[in-house]
C-alpha positions, 0 to 999 in steps of 0.5 A: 911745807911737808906733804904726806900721801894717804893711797886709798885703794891697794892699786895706788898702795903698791904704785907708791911703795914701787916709786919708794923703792925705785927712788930708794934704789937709784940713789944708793946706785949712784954712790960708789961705795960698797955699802951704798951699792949693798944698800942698792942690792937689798932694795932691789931684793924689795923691788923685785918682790912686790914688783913681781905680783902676777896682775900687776902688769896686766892692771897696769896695761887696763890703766894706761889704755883707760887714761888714754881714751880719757885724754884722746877725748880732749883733743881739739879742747881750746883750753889743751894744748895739743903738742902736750897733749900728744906728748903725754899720749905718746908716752903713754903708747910707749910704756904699753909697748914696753909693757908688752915686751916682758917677757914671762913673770918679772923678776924670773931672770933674778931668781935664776941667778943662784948668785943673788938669791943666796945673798937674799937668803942670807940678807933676811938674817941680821948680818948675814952678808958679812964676808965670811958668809958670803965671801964671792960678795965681799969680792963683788963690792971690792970691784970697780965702781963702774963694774958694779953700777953695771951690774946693778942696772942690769938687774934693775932693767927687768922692773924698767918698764914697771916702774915707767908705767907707774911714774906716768899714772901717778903724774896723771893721778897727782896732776888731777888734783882738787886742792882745799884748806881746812883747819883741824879743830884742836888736832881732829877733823872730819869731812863727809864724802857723800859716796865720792871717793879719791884715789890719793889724799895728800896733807900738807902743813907747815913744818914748825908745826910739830904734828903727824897726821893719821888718816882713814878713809873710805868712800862716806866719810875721812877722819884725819888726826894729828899727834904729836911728833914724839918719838919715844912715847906713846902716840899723844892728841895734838890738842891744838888747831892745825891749818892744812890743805888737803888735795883730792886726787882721782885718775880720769874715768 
């Protein structure tokens, strides 16, 4: 099976395209080339970027304090084990801590550093790293790999806390969950809200099925398509009935 994610609210829009990065950022961190860490280096460029948005902290902190009200009212729930349950509370009071600790706007400590903002200036033209461009950073990626893992965590570490916060709601957003099977009659399908809307669509269907759902959304109707999985034409109706589910995922209010 294969799933694709559709946010619905710009929030969740920037939540997943941070875990993107982060996921993104670590696996080329644990390589040990040079081009695997320069791969690391233009990500954390991205990171830091969409990371810094002035409100993002502060919608983060009002999220994590509203989930946790919504979970302390679940205490003494049969049906709730309270050792999760005061796991997942815990968790979430230390990533508001965390939170609080930043110190200024995130990403201020990588824009201070002349070093790296000239790499980034010059990694927004094409093959503007070489190392007749920049030749101290053809010097840093021909240093020990521990040396430059290093350095990568610690330009990493401001987004920590971000990124902690994010991992946390979107488990929370995922885990709330309402899973249902619809069948997209010859590659369209369409279902009405009734004024419910959800945070996250996922779609899931088989892989042998060569289709590539499209979605819209809002809160009276979602429109989902299917188109062929071609790569070098134009987008064509995949003209054929497509089972999927589709799950419905809201944060707790």
């Amino acid at each position: 099976m294969i799933s694709y994610e559709f946010p619905l609210n710009e929030k969740v829009r920037t939540w997943l395209r941070l875990e993107d990065l982060l996921t993104r950022m670590t696996c080329f961190m644990s390589g040990e080339l040079g081009t695997e860490h320069h791969a690391a280096l233009i990500t954390l460029f991205e990171l830091h970027e969409v990371a810094s948005r002035p409100e993002l902290k502060s919608e983060l902190l009002q999220e994590l304090e509203r989930q946790k009200r919504s979970l302390a009212c679940l205490h003494n729930n049969p049906a709730i084990s309270e050792t999760a349950l005061n796991s997942i509370l815990d968790e979430i009071e230390q990533v508001a801590t965390d939170l609080l600790a930043i110190n200024g706007k995130v990403g201020a400590l990588l824009r201070e550093n002349e070093w790296l903002m000239g790499i980034k200036q010059r990694a927004s033209m094409p093959g503007g790293t070489c190392q007749f461009d920049i030749p101290s950073y053809h010097y840093w990626q021909n240093q020990p790999v521990h040396l430059r893992r290093s350095n990568l965590q610690g330009w990493l570490a401001p987004v920590i806390p971000i990124s902690a916060a994010i991992a946390i709601l979107l488990r929370l957003l995922r885990e709330n969950g309402r899973k249902i099977s619809f069948v997209a009659q010859q590659g369209t399908f369409q279902q009405m809200q009734g004024g419910r809307a959800a945070q996250l669509l996922r779609v899931t269907l088989h892989k042998d099925l060569a289709c590539i759902p499209e979605l819209s959304a809002n809160k009276y109707a979602i429109n989902v398509r299917f188109i062929m999985a071609n790569y070098g034409a134009k987008s064509t109706l995949f003209e054929h009935d497509v089972p999927f589910d589709m799950t419905f995922c809201t944060l707790s209010t």
